[in-house]
Backbone as a printed PyTorch tensor [residue, N CA C, xyz], in Angstrom:
tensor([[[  0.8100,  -1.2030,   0.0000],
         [  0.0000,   0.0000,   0.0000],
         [  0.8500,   1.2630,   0.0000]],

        [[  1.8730,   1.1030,   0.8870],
         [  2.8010,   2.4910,   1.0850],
         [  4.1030,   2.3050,  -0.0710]],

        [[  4.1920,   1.5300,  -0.4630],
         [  5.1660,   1.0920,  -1.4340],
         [  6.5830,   0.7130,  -0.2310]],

        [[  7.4680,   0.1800,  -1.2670],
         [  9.3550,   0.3740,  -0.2680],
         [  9.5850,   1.4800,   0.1170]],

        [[  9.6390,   2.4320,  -0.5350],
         [ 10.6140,   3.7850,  -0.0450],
         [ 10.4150,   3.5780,   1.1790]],

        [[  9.6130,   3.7620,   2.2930],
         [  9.6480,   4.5180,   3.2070],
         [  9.9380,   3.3660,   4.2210]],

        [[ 10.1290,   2.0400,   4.3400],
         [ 10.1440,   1.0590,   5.1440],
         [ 11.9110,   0.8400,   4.7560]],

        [[ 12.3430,   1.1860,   3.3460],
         [ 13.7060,   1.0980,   3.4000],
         [ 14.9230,   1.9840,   3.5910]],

        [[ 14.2650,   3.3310,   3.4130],
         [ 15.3190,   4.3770,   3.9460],
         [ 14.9570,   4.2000,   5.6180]],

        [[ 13.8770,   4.2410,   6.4320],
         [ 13.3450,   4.6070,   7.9970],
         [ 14.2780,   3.4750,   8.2880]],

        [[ 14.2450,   2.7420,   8.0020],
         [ 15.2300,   1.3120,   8.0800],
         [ 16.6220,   0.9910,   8.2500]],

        [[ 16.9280,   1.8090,   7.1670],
         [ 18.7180,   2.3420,   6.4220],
         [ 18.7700,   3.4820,   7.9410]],

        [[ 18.1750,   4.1670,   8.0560],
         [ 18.0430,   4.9310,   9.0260],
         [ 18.6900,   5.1110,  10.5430]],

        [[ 17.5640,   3.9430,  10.8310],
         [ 17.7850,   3.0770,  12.2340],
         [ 19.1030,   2.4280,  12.6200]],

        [[ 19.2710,   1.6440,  11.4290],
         [ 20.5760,   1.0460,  11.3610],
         [ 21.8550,   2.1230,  11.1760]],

        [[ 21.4970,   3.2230,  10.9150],
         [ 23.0750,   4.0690,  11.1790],
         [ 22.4670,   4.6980,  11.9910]],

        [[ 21.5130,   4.7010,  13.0940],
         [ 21.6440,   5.1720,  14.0410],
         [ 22.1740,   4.6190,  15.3960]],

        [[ 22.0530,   3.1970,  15.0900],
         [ 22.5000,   1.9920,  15.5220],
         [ 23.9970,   1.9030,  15.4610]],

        [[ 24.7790,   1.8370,  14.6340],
         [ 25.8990,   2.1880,  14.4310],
         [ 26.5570,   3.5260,  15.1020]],

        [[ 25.6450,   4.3740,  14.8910],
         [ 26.5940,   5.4680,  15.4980],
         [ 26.6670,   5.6820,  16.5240]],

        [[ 25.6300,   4.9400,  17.4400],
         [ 25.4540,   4.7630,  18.4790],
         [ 26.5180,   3.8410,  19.4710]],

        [[ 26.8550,   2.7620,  18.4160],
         [ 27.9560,   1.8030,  18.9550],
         [ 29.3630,   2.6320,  18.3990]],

        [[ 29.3930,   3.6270,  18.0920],
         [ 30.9230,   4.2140,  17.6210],
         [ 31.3020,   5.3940,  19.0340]],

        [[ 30.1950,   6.0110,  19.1080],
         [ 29.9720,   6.7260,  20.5980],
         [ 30.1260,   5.9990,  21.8810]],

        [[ 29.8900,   4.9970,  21.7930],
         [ 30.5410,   4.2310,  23.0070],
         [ 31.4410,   3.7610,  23.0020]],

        [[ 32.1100,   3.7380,  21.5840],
         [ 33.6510,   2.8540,  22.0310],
         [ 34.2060,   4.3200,  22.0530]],

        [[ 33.5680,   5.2210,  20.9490],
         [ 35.2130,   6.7290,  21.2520],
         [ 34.5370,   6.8490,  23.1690]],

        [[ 33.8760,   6.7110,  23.9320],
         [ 33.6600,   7.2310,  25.3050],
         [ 34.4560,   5.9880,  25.8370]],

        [[ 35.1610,   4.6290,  25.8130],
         [ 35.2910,   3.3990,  26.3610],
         [ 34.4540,   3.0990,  26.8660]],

        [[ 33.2420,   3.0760,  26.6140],
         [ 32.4890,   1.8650,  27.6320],
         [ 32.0270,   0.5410,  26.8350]],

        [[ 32.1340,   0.2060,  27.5660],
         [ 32.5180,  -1.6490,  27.6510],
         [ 31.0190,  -2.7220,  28.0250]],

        [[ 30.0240,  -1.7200,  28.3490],
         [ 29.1230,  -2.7610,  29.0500],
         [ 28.0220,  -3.5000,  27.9430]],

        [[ 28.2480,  -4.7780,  27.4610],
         [ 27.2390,  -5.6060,  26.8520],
         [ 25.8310,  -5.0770,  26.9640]],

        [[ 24.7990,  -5.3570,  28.2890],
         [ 23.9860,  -5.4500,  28.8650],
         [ 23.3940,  -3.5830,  28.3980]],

        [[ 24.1760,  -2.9250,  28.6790],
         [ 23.6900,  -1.5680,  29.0990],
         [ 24.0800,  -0.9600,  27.5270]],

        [[ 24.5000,  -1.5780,  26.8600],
         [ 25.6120,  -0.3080,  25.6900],
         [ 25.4380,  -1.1260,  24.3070]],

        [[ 26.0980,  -2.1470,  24.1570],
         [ 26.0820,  -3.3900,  22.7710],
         [ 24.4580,  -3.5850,  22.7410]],

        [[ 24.1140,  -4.3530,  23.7070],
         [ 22.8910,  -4.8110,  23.5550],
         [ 22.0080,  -4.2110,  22.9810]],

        [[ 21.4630,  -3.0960,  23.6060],
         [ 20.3800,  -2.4550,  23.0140],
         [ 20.4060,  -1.3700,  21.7080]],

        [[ 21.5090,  -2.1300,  20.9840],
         [ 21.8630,  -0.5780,  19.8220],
         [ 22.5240,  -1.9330,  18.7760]],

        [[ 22.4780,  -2.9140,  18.9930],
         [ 22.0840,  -4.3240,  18.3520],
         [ 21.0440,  -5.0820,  17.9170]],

        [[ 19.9470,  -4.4830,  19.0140],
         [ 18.7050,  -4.8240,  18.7470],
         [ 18.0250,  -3.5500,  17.7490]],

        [[ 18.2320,  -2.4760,  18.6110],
         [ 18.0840,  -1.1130,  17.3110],
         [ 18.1410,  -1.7070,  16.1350]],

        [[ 19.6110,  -2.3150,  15.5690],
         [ 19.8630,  -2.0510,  13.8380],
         [ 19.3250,  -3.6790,  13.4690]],

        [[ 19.1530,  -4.4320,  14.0880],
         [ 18.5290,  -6.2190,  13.4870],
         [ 16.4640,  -5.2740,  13.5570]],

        [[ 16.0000,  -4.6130,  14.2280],
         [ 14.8340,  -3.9410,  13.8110],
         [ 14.9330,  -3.6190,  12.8090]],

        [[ 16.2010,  -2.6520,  12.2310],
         [ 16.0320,  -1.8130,  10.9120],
         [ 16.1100,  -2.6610,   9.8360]],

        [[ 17.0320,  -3.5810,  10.0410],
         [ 17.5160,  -4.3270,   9.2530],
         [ 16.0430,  -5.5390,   8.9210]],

        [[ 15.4860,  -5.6190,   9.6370],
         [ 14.1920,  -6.1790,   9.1600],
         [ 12.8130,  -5.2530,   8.8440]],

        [[ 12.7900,  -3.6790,   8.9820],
         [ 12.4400,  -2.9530,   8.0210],
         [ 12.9700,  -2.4600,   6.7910]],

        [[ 14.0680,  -3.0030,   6.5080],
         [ 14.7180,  -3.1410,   5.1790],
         [ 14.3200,  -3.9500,   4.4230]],

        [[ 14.6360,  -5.5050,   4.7480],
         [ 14.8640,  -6.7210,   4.3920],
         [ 14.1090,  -6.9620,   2.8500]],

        [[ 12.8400,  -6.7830,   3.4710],
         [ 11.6360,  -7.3590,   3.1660],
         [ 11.2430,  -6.6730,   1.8850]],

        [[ 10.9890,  -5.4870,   2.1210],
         [ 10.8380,  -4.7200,   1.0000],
         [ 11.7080,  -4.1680,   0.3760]],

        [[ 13.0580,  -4.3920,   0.3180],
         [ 14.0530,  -4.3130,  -0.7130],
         [ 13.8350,  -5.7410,  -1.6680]],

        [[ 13.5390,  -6.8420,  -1.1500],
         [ 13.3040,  -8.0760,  -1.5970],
         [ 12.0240,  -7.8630,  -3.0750]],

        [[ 11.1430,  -7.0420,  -2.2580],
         [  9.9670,  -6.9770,  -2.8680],
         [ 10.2400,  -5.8280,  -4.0470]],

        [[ 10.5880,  -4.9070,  -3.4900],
         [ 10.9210,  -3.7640,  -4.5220],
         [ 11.8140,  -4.7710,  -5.8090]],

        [[ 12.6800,  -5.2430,  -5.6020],
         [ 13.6690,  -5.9490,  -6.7970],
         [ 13.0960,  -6.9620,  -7.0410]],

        [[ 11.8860,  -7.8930,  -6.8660],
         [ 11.2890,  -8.7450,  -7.1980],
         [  9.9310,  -8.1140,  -8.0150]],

        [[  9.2370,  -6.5950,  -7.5880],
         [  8.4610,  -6.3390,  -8.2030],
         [  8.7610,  -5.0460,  -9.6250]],

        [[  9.7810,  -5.1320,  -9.6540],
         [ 11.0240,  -4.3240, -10.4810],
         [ 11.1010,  -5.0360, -11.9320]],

        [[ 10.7550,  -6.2480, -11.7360],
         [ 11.1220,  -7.0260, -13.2510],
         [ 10.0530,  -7.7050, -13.6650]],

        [[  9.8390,  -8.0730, -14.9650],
         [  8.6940,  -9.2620, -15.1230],
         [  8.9310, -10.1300, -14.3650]],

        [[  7.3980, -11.0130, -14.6310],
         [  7.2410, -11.9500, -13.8190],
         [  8.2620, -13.4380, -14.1150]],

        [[  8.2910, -13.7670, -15.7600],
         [  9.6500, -14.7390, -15.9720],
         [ 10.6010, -14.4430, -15.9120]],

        [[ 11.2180, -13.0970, -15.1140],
         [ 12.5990, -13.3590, -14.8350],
         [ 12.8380, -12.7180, -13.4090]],

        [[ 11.8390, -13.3880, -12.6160],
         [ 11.7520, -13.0390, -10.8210],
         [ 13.1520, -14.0690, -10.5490]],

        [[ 13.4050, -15.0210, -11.3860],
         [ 14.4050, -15.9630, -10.5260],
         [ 16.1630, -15.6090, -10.8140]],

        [[ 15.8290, -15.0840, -11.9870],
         [ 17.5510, -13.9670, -12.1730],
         [ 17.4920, -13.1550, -11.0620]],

        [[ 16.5300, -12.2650, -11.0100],
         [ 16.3460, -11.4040,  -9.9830],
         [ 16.8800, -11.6140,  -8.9140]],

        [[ 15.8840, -12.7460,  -8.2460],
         [ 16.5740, -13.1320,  -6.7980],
         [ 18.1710, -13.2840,  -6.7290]],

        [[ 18.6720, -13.9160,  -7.8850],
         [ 19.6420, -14.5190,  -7.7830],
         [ 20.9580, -13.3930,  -7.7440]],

        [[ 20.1430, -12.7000,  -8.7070],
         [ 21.4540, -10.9420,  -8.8820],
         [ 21.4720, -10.4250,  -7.2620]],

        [[ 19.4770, -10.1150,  -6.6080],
         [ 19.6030,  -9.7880,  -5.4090],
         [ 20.6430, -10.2710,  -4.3680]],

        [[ 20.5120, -11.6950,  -4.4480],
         [ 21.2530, -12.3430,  -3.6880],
         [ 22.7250, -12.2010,  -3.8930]],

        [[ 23.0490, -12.5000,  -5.1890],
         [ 24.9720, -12.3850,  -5.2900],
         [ 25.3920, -10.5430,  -5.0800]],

        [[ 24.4380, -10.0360,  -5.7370],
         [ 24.8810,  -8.4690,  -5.2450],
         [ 25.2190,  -8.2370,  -3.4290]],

        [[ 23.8900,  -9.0120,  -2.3470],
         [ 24.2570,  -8.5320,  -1.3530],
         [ 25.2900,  -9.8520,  -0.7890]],

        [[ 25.8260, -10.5220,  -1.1400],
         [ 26.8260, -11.0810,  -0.6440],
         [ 28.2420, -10.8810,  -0.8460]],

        [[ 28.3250,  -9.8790,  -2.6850],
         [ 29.3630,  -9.5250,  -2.6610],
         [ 29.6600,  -8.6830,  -2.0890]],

        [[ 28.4710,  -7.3390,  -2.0620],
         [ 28.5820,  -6.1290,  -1.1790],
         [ 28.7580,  -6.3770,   0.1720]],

        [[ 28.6370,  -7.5480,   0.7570],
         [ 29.1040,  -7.8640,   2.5420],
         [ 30.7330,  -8.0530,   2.0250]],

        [[ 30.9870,  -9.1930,   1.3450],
         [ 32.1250,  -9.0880,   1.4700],
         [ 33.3630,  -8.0030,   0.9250]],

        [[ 32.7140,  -6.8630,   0.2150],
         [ 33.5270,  -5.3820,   0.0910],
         [ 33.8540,  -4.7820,   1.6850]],

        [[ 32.5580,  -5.1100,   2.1250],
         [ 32.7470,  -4.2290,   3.5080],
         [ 33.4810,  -4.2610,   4.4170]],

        [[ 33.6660,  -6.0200,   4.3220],
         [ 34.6040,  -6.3170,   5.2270],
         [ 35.8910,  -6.6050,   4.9470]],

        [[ 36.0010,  -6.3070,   3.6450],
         [ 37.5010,  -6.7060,   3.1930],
         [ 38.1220,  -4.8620,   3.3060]],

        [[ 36.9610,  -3.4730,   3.1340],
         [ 37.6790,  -2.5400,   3.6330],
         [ 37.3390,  -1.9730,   5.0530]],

        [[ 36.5920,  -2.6400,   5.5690],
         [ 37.0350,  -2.2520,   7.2850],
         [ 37.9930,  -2.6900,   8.2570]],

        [[ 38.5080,  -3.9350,   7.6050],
         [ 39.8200,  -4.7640,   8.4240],
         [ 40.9070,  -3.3430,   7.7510]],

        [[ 41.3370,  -3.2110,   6.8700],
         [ 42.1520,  -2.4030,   6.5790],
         [ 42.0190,  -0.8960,   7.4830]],

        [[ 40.6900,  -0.4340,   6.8740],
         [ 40.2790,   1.0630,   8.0210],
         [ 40.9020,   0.8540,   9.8250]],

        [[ 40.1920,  -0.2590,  10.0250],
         [ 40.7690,  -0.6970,  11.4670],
         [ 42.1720,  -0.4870,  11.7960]],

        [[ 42.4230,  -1.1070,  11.4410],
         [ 44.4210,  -1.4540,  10.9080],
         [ 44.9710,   0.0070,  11.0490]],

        [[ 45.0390,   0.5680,  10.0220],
         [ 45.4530,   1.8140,   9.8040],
         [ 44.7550,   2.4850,  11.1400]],

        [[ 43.5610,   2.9220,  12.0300],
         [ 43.6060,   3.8560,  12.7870],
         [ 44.1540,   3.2150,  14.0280]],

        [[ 44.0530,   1.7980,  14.0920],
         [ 44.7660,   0.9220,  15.2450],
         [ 46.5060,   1.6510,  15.1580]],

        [[ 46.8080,   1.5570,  14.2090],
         [ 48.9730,   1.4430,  14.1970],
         [ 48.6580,   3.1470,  14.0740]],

        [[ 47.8530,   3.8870,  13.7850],
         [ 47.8740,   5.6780,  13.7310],
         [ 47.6540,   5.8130,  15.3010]],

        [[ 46.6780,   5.5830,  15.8010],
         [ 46.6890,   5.9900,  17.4680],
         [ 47.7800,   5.3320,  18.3910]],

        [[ 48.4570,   4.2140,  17.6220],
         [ 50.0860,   3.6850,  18.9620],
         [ 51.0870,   4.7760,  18.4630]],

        [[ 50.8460,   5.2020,  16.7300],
         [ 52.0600,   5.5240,  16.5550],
         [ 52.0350,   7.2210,  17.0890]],

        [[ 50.6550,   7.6300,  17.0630],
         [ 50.7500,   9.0810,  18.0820],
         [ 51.6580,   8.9780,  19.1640]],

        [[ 51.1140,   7.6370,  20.2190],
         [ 51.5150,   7.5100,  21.3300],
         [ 52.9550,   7.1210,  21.7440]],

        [[ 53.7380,   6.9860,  20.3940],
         [ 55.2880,   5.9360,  20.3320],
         [ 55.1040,   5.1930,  21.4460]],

        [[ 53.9560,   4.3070,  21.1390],
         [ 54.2820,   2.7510,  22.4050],
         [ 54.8590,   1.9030,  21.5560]],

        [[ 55.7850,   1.1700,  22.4520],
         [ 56.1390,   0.0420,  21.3350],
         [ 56.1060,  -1.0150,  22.7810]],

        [[ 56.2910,  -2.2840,  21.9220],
         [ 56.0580,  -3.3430,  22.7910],
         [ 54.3320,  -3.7450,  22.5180]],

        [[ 53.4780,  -3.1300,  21.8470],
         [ 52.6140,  -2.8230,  22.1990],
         [ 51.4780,  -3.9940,  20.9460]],

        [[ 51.5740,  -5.1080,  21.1740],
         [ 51.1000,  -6.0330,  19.4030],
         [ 50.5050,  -5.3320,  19.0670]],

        [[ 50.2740,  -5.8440,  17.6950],
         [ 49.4230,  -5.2390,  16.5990],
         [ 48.1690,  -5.5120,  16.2630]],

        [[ 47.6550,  -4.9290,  15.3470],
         [ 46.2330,  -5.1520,  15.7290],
         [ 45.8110,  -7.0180,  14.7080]],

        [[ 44.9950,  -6.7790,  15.9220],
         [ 44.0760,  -8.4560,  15.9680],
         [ 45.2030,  -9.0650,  16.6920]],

        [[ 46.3810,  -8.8870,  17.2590],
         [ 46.9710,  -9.9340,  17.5480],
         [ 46.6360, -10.0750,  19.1460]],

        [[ 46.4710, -11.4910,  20.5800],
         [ 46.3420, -11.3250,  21.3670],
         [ 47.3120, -10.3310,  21.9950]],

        [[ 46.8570, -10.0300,  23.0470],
         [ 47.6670,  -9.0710,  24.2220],
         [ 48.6460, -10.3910,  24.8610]],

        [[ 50.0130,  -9.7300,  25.1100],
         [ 50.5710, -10.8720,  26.0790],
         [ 50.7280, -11.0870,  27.2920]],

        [[ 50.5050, -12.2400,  28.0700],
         [ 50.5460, -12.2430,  29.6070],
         [ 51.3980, -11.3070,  29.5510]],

        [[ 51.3270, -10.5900,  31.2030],
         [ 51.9000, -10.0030,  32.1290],
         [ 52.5360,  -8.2900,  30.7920]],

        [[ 51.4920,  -8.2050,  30.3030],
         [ 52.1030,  -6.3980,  29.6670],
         [ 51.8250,  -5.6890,  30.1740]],

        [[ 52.2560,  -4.7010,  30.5300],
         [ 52.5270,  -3.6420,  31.5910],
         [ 50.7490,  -2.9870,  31.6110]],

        [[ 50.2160,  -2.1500,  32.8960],
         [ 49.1050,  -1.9850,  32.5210],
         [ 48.8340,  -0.3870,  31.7790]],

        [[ 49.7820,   0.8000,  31.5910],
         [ 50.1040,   1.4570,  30.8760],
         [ 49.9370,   0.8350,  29.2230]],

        [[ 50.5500,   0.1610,  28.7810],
         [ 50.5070,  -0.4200,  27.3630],
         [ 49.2890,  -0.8180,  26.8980]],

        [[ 48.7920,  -2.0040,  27.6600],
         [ 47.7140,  -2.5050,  27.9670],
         [ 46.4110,  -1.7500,  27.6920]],

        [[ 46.5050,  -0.5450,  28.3630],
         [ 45.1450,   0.5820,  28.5300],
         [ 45.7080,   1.4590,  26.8400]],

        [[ 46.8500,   1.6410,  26.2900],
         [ 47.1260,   2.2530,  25.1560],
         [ 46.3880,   1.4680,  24.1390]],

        [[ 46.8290,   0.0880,  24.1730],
         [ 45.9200,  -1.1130,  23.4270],
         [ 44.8220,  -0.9740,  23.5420]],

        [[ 44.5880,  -0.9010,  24.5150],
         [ 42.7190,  -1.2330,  24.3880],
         [ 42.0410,   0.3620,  23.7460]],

        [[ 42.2850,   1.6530,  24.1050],
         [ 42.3470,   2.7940,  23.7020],
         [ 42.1360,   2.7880,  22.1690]],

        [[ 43.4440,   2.3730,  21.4140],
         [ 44.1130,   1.6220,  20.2520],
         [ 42.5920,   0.9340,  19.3570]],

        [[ 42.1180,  -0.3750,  20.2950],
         [ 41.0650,  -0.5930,  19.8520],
         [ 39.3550,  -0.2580,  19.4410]],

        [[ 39.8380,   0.7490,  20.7310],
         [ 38.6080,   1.3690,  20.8710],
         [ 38.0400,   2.4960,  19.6470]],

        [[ 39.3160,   3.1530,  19.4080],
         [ 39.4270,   3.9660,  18.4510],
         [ 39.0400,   3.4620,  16.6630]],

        [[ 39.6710,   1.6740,  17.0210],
         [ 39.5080,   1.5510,  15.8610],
         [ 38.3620,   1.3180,  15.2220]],

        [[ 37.7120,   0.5120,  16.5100],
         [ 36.0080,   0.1310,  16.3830],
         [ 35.3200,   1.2290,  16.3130]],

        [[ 35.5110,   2.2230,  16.8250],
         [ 34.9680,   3.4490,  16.8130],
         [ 34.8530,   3.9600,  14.9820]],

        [[ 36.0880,   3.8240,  14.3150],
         [ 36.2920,   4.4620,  13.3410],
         [ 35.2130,   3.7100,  11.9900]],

        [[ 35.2000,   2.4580,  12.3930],
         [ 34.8020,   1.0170,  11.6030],
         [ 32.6940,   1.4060,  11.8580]],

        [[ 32.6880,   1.9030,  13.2780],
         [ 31.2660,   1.7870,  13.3470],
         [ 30.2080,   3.0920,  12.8690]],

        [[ 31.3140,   3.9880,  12.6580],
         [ 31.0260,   5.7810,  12.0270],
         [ 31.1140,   5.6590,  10.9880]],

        [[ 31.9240,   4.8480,  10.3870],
         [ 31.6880,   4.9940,   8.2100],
         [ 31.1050,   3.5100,   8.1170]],

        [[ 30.5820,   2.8850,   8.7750],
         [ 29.2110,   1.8150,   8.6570],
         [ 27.9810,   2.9650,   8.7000]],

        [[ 27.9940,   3.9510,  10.0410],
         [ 26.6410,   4.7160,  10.2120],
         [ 26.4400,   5.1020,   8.7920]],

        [[ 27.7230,   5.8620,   8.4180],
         [ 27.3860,   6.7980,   7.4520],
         [ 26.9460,   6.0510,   5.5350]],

        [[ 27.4480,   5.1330,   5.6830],
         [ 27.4170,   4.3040,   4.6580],
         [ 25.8470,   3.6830,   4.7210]],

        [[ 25.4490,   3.7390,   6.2240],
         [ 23.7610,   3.3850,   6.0500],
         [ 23.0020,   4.9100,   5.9180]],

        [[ 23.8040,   5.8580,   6.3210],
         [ 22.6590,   7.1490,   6.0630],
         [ 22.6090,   7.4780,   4.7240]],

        [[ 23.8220,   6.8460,   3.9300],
         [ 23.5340,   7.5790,   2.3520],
         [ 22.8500,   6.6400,   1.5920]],

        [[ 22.7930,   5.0790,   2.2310],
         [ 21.5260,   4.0290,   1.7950],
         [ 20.5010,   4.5520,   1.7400]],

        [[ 20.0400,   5.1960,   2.9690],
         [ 18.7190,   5.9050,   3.3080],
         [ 18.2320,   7.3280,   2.2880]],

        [[ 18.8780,   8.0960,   2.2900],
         [ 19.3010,   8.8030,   1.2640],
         [ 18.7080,   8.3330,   0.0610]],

        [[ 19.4910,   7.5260,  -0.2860],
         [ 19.5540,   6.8120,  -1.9030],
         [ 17.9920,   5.9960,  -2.4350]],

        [[ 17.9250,   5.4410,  -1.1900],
         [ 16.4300,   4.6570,  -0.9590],
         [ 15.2850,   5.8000,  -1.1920]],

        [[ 15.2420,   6.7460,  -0.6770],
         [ 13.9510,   8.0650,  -0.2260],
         [ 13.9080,   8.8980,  -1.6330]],

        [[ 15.4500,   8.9370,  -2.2890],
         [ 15.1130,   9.3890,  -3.7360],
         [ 15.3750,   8.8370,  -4.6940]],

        [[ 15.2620,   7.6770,  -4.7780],
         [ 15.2110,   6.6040,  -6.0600],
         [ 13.9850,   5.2480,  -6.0520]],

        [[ 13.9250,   5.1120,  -4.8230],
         [ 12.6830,   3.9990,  -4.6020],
         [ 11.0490,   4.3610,  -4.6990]],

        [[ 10.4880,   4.0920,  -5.5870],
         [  9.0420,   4.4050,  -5.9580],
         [  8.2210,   3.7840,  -4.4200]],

        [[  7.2870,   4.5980,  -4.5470],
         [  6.1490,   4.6870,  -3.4060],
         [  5.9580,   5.9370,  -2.3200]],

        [[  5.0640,   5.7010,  -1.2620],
         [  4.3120,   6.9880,  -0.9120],
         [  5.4530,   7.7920,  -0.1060]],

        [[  5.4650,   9.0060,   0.1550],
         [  6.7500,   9.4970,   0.5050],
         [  6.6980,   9.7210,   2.5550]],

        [[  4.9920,   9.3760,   2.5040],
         [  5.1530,   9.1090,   4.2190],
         [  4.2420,   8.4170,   4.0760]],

        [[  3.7630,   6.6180,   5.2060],
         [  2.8440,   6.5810,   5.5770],
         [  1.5410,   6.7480,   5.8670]],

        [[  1.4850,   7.8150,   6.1710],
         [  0.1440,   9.0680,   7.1690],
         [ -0.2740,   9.8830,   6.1870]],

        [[  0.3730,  10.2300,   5.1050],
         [  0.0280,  11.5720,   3.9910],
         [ -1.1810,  10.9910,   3.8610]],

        [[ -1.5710,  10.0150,   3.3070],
         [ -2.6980,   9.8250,   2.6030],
         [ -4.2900,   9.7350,   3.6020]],

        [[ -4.4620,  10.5680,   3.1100],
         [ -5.8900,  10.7040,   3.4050],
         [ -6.8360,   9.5220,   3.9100]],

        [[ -7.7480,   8.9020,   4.6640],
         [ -8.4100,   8.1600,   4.9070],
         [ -9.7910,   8.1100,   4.0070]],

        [[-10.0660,   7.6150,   2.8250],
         [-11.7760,   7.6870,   2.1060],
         [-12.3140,   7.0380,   3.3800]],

        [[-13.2410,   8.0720,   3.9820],
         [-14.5940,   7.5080,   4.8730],
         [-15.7080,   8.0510,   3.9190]],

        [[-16.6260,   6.9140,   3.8870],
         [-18.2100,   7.7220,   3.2630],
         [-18.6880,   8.5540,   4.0960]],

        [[-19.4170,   9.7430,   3.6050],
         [-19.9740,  10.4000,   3.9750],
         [-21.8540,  10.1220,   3.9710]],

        [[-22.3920,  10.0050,   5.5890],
         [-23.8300,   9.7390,   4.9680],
         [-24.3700,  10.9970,   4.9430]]])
């Protein structure tokens, strides 16, 4: 009735609000699952299932009806290659602001990123590392937000259907 647009940008939305939400807590360090991850996890798996569905539908109702099964299939290899772009350039993004915030700090001794921490490292180093990480997740979860706000964006002026919900008028008869 309302068409995609508005279930897939509000969606795209959520989910970089979700994100930016988890980038604000690692640049602040906090650490708490329960109070911080959790509920800004559940945020973007909401958006992400006001996406889902009607991106499915939009690219399924996009083509004739004998070639719904290319469709799926483009749908499908498009968003699996596009996961794996993302993550082949956020390990790098990581990387680079991980070895940029030690090398501000000239710690050395200090592993590199992804590698474990080693027993008994000083707790100075230790807190640089984790800092180190924090920064990097931080950096990884702000150009995810933003990469979902220009989805949203992209969705609101290219995806056919109603441009809010609520605009439309209710027909009641009049007796």
């Amino acid at each position: 009735r309302i068409g995609p647009r508005f279930p897939i940008a509000s969606g795209s939305l959520v989910v970089a609000v979700g994100f930016a939400g988890l980038a604000l807590l690692a640049y602040a360090g906090i650490h708490s699952f329960w109070w911080g991850v959790f509920p800004l996890m559940a945020l973007m798996g909401f958006g992400m299932a006001l996406v889902v569905s009607p991106l499915s539908t939009a690219v399924m109702t996009a083509v004739e009806d004998k070639d719904t099964g290319a469709a799926s299939g483009i749908n499908n290899a498009v968003s699996r290659i596009g996961g794996l772009i993302a993550v082949a350039a956020m390990g790098p993004l990581a990387a680079w602001v991980y070895a940029a915030v030690l090398n501000s700090g000239a710690a050395s001794g200090i592993p590199g990123f992804g590698e474990p921490a080693p027993a008994g490292l000083a707790p100075d180093l230790d807190a640089a590392r984790l800092a180190a990480s924090d920064a990097a997740f931080a950096a990884v979860a702000l150009a995810t937000a933003l990469l979902c706000l220009l989805s949203a964006i992209v969705a609101w002026t290219t995806v056919s259907g109603e441009r809010l919900p609520w605009s439309r008028v209710s027909e009641t008869p009049q007796s």
